[in-house]
Phi, psi and omega in degrees: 000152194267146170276123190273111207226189186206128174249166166240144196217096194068227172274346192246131184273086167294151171230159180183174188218142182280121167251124186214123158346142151298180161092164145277047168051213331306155196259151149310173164202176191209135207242032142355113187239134198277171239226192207267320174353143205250302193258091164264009149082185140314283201106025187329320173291337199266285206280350183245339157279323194278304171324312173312337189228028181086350174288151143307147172221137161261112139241070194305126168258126189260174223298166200072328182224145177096235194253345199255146162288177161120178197269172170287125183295311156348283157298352180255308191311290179304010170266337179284144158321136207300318167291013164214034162284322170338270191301306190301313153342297201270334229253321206276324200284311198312311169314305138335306168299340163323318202287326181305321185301301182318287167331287164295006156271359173242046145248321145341314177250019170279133196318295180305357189259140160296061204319314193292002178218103191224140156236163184230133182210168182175170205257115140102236172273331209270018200247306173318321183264010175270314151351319223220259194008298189299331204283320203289134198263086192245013165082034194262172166279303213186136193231142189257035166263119200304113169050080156272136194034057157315276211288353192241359150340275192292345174247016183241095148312302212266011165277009140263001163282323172311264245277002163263008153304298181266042153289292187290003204223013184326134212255328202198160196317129193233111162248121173245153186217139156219165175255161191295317160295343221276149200334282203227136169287323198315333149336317204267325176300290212256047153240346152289009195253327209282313180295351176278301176331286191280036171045038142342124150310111163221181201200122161241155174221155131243129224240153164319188187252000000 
């Protein structure tokens, strides 16, 4: 069963819940970040396979949704004007990343986890802040994100100019994956683009539907 914990993010006390290997460790870990949903859950299917196979799996929830206080990213999104929804859009994620930040400065120190081997990966909004993670020099192995800003690609310029900014400006080994139905491929194209161009490690796939 997953732990249910409390990280500091700022002024706001975040929860979120730890999936952990038998054994005493130290463990590998994966830093997981859930998708725009208000209620993310564990993530049990998520978190007992990568446990199953020695990892730590995090899944921190940031603010507004889920177990953390704070406004809802959503419901702040719909107060803005359509046309500024964009920039508000990349302004609520930068913010959110305070919490990814947070979170992995408190996964670091659980006694059992290997801090020098962390990785991040996340769905979705959470495939966007595994993005805006990688650029950032935060001690990771490697960031996983998954179909970032599918559904929002196409109606964002400017969250798609952030994220082929820190695209290009990656810190660390970058794999993207998406399936073949999934809303728009064009994310998994041009943040491979950013990253070859700048001479990246990177891995793009797109998987069956």
């Amino acid at each position: 069963e997953p732990q249910l914990v409390a990280f500091q993010s700022g002024s706001l006390e975040l929860r979120g819940f730890i999936f952990k290997p038998e054994g005493a460790g130290p463990f590998p870990a994966v830093l997981y970040n859930h998708g725009s949903e208000k209620l993310p859950g564990a993530k049990p299917e998520i978190g007992n396979y990568f446990a199953s196979r020695g990892y730590v799996l995090f899944v921190p929830h940031r603010r507004g949704q889920g177990r953390s206080p704070g406004s809802y990213i959503m419901d702040e999104l719909a107060t803005v004007d359509r046309g500024m929804r964009g920039q508000r859009l990349v302004e609520l994620h930068e913010r959110q990343l305070e919490d990814v930040v947070a979170a992995l400065n408190y996964l670091k120190g659980v006694g059992y986890v290997d801090a020098r081997n962390i990785s991040v990966a996340g769905c979705s909004f959470g495939g966007i802040q595994t993005v805006l993670a990688a650029e950032k020099e935060l001690g990771l192995r490697a960031a996983v994100p998954f179909a970032p800003a599918a559904q929002t690609w196409a109606g964002s310029l400017e969250m798609r100019g952030r994220l082929i900014s820190a695209a290009g400006k990656a810190t660390v080994p970058v794999f993207l994956i998406q399936a073949e139905n999934d809303y728009d491929l064009a994310p998994s194209r041009e943040l491979a683009k950013a990253l070859e161009q700048s001479g990246r490690k990177y891995k793009s796939t797109i998987y069956p539907p």
